[in-house]
DRENDRENTOR-830602 format. One record per atom (N, C-alpha, C): x, y, z; residue in one letter. Coordinates in pm, whole numbers, padded with zeros to 5 digits, always signed. Each point is the difference from the previous one (the first is absolute). Example, Ala and Ser with C-alpha at 12.3 -4.5 7.8 and 13.67 -1.06 7.14 Angstrom:
# residues 2
+01319-00569+00780A -00089+00119+00000A +00090+00120+00000A -00035+00105-00072S +00082+00119+00006S -00077+00109+00073S 
This chain:
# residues 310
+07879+09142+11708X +00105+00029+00096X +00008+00150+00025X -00003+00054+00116X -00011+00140+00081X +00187-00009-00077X +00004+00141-00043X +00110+00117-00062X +00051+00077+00097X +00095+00006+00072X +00028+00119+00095X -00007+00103-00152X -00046+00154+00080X +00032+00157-00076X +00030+00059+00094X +00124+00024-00008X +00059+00159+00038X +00008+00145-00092X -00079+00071+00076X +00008+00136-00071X +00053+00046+00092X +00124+00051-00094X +00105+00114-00005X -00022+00176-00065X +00022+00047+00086X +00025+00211-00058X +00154-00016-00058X -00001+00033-00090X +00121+00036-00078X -00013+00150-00048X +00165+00066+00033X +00002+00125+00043X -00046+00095-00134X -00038+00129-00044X -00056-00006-00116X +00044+00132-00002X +00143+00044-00056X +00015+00153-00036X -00083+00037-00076X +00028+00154-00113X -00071+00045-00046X +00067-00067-00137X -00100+00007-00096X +00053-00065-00155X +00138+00080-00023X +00011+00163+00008X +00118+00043-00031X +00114-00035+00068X +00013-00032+00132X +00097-00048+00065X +00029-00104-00050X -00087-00129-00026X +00038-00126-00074X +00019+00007-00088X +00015+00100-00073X +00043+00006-00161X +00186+00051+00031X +00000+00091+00114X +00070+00052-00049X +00134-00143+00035X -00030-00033+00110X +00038-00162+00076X +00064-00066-00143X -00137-00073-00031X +00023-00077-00156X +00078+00054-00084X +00004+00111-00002X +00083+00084-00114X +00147-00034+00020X +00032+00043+00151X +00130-00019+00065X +00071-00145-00026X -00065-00102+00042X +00018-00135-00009X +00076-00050-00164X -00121+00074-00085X +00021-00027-00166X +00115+00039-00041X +00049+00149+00047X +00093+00093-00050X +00123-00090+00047X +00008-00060+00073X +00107-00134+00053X +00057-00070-00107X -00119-00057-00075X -00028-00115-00092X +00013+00026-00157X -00042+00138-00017X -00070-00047-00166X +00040+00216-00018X +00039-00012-00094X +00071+00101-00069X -00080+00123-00049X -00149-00020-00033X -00092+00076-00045X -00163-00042+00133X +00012+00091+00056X -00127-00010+00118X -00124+00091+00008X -00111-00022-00043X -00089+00148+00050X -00139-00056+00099X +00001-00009+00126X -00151-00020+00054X -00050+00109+00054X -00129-00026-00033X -00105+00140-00003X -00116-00078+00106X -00078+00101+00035X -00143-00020+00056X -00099+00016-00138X -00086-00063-00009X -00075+00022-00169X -00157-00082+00068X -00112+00055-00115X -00084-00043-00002X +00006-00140-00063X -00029-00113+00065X -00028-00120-00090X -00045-00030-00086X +00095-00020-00126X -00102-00064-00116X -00041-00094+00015X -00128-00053-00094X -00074-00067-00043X +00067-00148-00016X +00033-00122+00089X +00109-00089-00004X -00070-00100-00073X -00114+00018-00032X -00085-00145-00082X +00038+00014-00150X +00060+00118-00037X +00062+00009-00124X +00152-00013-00015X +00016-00084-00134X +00140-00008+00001X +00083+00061+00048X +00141-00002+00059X +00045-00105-00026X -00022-00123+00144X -00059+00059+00076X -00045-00038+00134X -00063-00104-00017X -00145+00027-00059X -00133-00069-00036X -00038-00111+00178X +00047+00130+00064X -00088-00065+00146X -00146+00005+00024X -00058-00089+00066X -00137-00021+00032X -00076+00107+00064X +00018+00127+00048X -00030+00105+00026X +00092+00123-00070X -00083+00099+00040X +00066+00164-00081X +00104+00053+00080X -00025-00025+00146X +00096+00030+00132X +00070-00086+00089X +00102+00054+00060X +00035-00085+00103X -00027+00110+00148X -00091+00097-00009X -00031+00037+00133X -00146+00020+00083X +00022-00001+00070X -00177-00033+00086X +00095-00108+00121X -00021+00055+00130X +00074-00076+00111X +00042-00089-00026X +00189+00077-00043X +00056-00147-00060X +00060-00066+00125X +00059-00125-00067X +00032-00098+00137X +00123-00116-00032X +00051-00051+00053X +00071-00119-00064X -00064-00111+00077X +00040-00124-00034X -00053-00161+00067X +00098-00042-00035X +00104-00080+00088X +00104-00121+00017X -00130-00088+00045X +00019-00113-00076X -00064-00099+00037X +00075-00119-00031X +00009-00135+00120X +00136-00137-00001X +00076+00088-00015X +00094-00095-00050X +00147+00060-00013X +00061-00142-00082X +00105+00039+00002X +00126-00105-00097X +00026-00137+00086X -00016+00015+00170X -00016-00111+00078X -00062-00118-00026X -00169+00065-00093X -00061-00099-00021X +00015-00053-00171X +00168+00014-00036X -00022-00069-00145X +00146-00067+00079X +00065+00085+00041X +00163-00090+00019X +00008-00035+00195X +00062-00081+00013X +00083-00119-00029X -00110-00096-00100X -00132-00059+00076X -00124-00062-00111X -00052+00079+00016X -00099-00006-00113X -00099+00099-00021X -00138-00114+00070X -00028+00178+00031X -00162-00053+00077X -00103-00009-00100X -00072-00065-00043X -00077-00031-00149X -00146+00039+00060X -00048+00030+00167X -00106+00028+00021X -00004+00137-00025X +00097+00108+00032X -00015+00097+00027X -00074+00064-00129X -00146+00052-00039X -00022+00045-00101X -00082+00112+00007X +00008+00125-00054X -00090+00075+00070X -00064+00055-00104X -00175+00079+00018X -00041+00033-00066X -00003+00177+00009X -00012+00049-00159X +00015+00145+00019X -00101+00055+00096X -00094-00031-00019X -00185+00050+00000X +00024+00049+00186X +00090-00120+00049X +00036-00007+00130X +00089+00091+00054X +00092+00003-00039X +00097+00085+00010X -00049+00138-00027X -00083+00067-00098X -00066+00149-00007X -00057+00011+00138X -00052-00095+00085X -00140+00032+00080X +00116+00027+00133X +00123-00108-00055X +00066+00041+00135X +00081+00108+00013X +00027+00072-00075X +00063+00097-00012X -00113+00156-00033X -00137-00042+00046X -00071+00094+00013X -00078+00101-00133X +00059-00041-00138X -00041-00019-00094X -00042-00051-00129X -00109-00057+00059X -00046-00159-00066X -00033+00059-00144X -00046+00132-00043X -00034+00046-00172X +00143+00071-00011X +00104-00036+00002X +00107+00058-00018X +00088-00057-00108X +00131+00059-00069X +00119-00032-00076X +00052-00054+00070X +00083-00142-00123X +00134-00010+00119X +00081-00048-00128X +00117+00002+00021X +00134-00051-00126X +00094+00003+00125X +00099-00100-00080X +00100-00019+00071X +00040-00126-00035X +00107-00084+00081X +00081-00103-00014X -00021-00120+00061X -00032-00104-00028X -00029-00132+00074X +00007-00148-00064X -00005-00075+00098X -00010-00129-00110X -00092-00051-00037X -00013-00086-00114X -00149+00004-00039X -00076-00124+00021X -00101-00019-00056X -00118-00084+00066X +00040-00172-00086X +00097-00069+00101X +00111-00110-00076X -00173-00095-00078X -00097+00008+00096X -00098-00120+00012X -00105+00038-00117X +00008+00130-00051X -00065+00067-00110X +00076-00023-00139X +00148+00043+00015X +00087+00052-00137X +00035-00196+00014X +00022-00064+00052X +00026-00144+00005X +00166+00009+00050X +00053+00104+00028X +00125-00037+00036X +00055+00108+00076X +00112+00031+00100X +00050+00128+00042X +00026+00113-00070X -00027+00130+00013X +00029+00059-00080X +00006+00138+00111X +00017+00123-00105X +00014+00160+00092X -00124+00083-00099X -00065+00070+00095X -00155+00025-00008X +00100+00193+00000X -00116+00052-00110X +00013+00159-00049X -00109+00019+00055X -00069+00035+00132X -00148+00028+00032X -00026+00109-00064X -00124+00057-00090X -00018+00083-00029X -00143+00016+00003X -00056+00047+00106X -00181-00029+00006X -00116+00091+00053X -00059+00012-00038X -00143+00097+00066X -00080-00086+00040X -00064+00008+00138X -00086-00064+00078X -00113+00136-00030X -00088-00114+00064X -00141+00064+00068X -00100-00053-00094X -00116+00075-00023X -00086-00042-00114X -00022-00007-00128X +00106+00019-00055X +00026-00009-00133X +00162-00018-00008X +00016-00059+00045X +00162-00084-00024X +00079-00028-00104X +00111+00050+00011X +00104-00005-00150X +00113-00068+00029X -00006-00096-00038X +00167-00099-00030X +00107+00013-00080X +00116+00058-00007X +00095+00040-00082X +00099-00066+00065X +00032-00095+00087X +00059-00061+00071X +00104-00063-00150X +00109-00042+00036X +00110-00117-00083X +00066-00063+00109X +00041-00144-00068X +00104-00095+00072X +00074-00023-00099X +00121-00054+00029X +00127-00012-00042X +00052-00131+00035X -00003-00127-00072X +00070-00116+00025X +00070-00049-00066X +00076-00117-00007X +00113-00062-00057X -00062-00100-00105X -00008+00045-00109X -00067-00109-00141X +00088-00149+00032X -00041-00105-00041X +00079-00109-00084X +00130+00000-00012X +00034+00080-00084X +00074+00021-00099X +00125+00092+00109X -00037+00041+00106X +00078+00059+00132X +00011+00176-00057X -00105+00032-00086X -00003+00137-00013X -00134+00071+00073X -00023+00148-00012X -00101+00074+00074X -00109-00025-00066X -00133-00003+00084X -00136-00046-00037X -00035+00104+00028X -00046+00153-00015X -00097+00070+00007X -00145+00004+00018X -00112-00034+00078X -00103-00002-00022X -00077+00105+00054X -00146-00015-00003X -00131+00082+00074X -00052-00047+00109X -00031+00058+00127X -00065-00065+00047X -00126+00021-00004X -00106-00088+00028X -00161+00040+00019X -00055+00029+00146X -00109+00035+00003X -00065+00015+00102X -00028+00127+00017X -00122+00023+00065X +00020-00041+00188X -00067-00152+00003X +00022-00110+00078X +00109+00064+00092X +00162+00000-00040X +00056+00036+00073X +00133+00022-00033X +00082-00015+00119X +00046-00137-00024X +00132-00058+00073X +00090+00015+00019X +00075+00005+00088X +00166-00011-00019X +00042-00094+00143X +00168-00025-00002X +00048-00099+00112X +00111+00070+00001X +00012-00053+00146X +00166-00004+00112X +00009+00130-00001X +00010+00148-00073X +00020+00093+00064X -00045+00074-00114X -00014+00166+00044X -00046+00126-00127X +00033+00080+00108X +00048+00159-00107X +00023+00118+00071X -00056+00099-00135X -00079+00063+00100X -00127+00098-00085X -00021+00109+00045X -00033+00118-00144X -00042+00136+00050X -00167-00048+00011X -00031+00062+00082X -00166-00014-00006X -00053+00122+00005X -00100+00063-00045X -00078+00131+00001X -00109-00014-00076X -00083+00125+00002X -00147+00037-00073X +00012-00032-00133X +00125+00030-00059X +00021-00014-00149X -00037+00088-00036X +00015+00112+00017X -00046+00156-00063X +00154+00126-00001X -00032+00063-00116X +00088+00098-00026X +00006+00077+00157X +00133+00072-00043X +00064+00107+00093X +00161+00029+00006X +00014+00096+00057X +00088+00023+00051X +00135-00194+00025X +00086+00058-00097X +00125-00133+00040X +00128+00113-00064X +00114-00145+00036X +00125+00019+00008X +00037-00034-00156X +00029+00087-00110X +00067-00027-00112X +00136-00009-00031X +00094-00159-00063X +00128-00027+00074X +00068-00031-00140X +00065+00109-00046X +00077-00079-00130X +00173-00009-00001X +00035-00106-00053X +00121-00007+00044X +00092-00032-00144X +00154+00039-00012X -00024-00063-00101X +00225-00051+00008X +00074-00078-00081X +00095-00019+00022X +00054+00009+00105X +00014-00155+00058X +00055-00003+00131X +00099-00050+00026X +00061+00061+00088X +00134+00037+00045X +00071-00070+00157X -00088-00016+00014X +00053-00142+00130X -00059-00122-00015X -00006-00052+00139X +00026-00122+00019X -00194-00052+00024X -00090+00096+00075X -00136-00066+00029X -00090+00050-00098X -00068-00071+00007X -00149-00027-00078X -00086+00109-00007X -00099+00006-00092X -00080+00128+00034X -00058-00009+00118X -00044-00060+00038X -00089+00001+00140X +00093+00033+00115X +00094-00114+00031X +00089+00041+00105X +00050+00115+00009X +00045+00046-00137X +00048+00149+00020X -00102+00091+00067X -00147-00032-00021X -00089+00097+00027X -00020-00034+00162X -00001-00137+00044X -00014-00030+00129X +00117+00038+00072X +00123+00027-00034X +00105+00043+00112X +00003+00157-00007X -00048+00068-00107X -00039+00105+00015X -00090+00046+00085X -00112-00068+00030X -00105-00035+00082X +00051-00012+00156X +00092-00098+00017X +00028-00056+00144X +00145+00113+00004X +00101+00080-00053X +00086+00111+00053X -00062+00092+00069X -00129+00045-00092X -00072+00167+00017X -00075-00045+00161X -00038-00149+00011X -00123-00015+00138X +00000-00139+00070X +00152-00042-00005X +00083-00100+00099X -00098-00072+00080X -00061-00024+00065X -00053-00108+00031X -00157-00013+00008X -00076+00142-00050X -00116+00044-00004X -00047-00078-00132X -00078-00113-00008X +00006-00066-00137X -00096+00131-00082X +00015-00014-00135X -00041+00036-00083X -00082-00071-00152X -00043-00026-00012X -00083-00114-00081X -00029+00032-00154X +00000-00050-00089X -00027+00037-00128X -00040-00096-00081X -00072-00025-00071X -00045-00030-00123X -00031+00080-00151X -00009-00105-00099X -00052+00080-00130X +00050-00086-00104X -00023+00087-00137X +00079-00073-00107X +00053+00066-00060X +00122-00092-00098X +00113+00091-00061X -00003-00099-00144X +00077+00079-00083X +00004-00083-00161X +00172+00003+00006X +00062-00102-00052X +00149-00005-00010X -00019+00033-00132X +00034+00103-00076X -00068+00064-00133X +00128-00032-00133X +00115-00016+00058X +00113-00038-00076X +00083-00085+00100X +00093-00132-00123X +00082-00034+00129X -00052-00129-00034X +00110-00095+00107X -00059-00162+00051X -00006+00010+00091X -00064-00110+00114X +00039-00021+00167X -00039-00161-00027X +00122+00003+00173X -00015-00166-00009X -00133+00018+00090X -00052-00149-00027X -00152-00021+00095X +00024-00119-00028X -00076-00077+00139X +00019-00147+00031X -00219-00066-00001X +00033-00098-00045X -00132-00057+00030X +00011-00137+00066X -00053-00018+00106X -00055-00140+00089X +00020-00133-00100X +00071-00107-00009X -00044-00106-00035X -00114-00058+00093X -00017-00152-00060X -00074-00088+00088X +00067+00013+00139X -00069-00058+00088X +00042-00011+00168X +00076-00042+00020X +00122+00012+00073X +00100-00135+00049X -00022-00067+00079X +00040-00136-00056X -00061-00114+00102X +00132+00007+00145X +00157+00052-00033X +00065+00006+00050X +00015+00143+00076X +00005-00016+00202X +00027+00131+00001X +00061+00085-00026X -00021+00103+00009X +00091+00102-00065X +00055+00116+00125X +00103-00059+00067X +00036+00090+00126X +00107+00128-00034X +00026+00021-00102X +00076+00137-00020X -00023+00067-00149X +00053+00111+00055X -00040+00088-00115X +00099-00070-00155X +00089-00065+00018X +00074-00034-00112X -00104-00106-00026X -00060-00077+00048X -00103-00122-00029X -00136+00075-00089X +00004+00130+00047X -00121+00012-00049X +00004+00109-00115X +00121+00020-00010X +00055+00049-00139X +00030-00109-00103X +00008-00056+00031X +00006-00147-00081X -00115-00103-00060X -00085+00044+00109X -00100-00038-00076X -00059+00096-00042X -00040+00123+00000X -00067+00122-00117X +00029-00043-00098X -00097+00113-00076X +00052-00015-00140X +00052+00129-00064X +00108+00027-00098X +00024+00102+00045X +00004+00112-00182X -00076+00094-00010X +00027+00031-00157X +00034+00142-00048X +00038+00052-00096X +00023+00129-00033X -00109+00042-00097X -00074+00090+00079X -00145+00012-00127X +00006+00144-00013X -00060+00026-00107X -00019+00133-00058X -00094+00095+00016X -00008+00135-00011X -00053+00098+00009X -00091+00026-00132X -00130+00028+00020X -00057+00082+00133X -00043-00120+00100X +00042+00050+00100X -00063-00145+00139X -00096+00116+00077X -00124-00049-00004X -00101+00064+00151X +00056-00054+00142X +00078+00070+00072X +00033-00036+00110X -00086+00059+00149X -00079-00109+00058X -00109+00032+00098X +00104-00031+00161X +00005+00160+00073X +00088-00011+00091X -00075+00007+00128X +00107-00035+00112X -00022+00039+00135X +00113+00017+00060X +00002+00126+00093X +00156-00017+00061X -00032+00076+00155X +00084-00050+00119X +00001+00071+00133X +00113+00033-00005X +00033+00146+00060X +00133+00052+00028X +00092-00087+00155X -00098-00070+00040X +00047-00063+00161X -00098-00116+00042X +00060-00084+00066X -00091-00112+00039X -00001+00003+00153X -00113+00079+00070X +00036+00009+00162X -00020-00126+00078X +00048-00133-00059X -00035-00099+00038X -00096-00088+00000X -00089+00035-00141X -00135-00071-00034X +00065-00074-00097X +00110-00069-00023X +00004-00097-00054X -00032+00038-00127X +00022+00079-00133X -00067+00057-00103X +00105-00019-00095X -00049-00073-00173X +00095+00045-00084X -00020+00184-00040X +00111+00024+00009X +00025+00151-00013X -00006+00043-00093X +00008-00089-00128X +00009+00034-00131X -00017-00153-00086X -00146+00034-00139X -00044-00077-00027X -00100+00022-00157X +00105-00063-00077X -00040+00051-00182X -00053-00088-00081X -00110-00027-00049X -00021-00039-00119X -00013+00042-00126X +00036-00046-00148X +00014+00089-00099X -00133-00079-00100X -00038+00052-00105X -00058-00061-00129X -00012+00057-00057X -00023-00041-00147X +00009+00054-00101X -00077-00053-00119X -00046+00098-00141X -00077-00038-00097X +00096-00123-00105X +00181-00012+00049X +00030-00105-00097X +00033-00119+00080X -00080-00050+00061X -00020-00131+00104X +00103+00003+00058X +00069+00104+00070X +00098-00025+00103X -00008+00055+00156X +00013-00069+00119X -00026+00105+00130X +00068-00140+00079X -00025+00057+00134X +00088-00052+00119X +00001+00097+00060X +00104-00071+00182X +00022+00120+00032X +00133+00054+00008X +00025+00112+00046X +00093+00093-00100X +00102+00017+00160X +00118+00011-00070X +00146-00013+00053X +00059+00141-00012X +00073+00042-00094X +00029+00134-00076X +00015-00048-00148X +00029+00135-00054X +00008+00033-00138X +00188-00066-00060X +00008-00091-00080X +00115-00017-00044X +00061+00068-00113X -00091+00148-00036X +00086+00088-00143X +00015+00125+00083X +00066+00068+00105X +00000+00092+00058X -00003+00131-00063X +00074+00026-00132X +00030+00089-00114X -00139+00025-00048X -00060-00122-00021X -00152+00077-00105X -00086-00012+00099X -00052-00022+00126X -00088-00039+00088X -00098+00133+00024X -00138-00028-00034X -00051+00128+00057X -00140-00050+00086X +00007+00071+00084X -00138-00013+00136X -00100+00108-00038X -00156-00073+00035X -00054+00130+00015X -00176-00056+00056X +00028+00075+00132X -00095-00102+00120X -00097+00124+00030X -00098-00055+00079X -00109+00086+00065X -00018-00075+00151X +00025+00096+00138X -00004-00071+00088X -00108+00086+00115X -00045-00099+00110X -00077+00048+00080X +00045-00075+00140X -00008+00142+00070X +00105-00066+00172X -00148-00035+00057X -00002-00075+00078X -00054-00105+00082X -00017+00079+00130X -00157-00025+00020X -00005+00054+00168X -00021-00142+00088X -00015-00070-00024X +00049-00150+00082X -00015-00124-00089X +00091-00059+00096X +00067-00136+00020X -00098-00136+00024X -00049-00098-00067X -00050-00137+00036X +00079-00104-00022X +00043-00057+00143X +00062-00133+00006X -00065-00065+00001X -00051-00133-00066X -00083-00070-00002X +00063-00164-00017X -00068-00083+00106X +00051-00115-00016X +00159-00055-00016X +00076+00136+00090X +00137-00029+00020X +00030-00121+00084X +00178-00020-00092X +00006-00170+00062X +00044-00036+00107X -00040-00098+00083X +00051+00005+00106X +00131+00008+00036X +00094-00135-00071X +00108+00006+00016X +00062+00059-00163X +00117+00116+00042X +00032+00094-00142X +00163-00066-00051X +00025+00066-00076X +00120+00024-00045X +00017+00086-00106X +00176+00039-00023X +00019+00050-00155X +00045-00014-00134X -00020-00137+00007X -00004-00037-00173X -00075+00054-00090X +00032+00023-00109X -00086+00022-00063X -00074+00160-00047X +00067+00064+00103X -00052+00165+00016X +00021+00100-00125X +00052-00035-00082X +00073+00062-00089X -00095+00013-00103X 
């Protein structure tokens, strides 16, 4: 089946301006703030342990489906492959991490996919899914491959996977009401109002809990509102340290885009995706980010809505 792709320019200040943006947003939120411009460390080493050393080399994001195709029913065809998605987004030997659901027809059941992967000719899988055991607790697993699957929707940094120049974001006791990300995305959308701004990367929740929800099985019943589909999640308070693999737009100029989009995991079998932090007092952030010079919509749904966006 032919994929519509739209490529999008997303507006691309200078790293210091977006720091200083992000900074602004945080200082809102969280009581202790410092973002810097820094050389990228080495992210394949703890506490990261991502599938490349970098997140820069023409970075990019990919919305691909959307939440349309899991709620009211879920579409069970929609399945896409990574290998595919690199070529369409113009870098087929490239990184990508980020947030999606995972491969139901692989893991044997619905679940939320931690993409974490290096393409090209020597390919690295660090990928995890996250499903609902038996027993109605979190299943942590690995995924394999290439190839490497996923369904109904993903939102991804994509790039060369090589060191450079990023955004260093630490945050720590917070003091309002939004999330780390949001704080960083309305910081984002005050400083450059309708000029989207794009970001990806990863962050460690280093102290602290957050709630995070994982996918049960499918509902056989639709699910037409957001209270329906809070009801069926699943919903848990897990612990720190969580690897949290992000994506966020400061504005949606009408491409239909989740704006903001987290998965977490971790070495004591716990991940999902991530809501905010529920210990605000001990909570500490501490991310590495890279702004996005464009946008891939891919295989957006025809008919949309906003359940589920959160």
């Amino acid at each position: 089946m032919v994929q519509k792709v739209d490529k999008r320019s997303l507006h691309r200040p200078s790293l210091e301006e977006v720091a200083k943006a992000l900074s602004d947003g945080l200082q809102s939120n969280f009581e202790h703030v410092q973002v810097d411009v820094v050389d990228c460390p080495d992210l394949r080493q703890k506490p990261f342990m991502l599938a490349s050393e970098g997140i820069c080399g023409q970075p990019r994001l990919a919305d691909i489906g959307g939440v349309p195709y899991l709620v009211p029913i879920v579409q069970t065809d929609k399945i896409y492959d990574l290998e595919k998605v690199m070529k369409q987004t113009d870098v087929p030997d490239g990184f990508a991490i980020g947030a999606g659901a995972g491969p139901y027809h692989t893991v044997g059941i619905n679940c939320e996919m931690m993409l974490n992967m290096k393409c090209g000719q020597n390919p690295e899988n660090k990928s995890h899914y996250a499903k609902i055991g038996e027993d109605g607790s979190c299943v942590l697993g690995k995924l394999s491959g290439p190839p490497c699957e996923f369904c109904l929707m993903g939102n991804f940094l994509i790039s060369e996977g090589k060191q450079g120049k990023v955004i260093k974001v630490s945050a720590k006791k917070r003091t309002g009401q939004e999330n780390f990300v949001t704080a960083m995305r309305n910081g984002l959308k005050a400083k450059y109002g309708t000029e989207p701004v794009g970001m990806g990367g990863a962050f460690l929740l280093a102290q602290g809990k957050a709630k995070l929800h994982i996918m049960p099985k499918f509902s056989t019943a639709p699910l037409l509102t957001e209270a329906a589909m809070n009801q069926w999640l699943k919903f848990f308070e897990m612990s720190a340290p969580l690897v949290c693999l992000s994506t966020f737009v400061s504005h949606d100029p009408g491409w239909d885009l989740r704006i903001e989009h987290t998965h977490c995991f971790s070495d004591h079998k716990q991940g999902g995706h991530y809501h905010y932090d529920t210990t605000p007092d001990e909570v500490e952030y501490l991310g590495y980010f890279s702004v996005a010079e464009w946008l891939y919509r891919i295989d957006a749904p025809a008919s949309t809505h906003k359940i589920g966006r959160d």
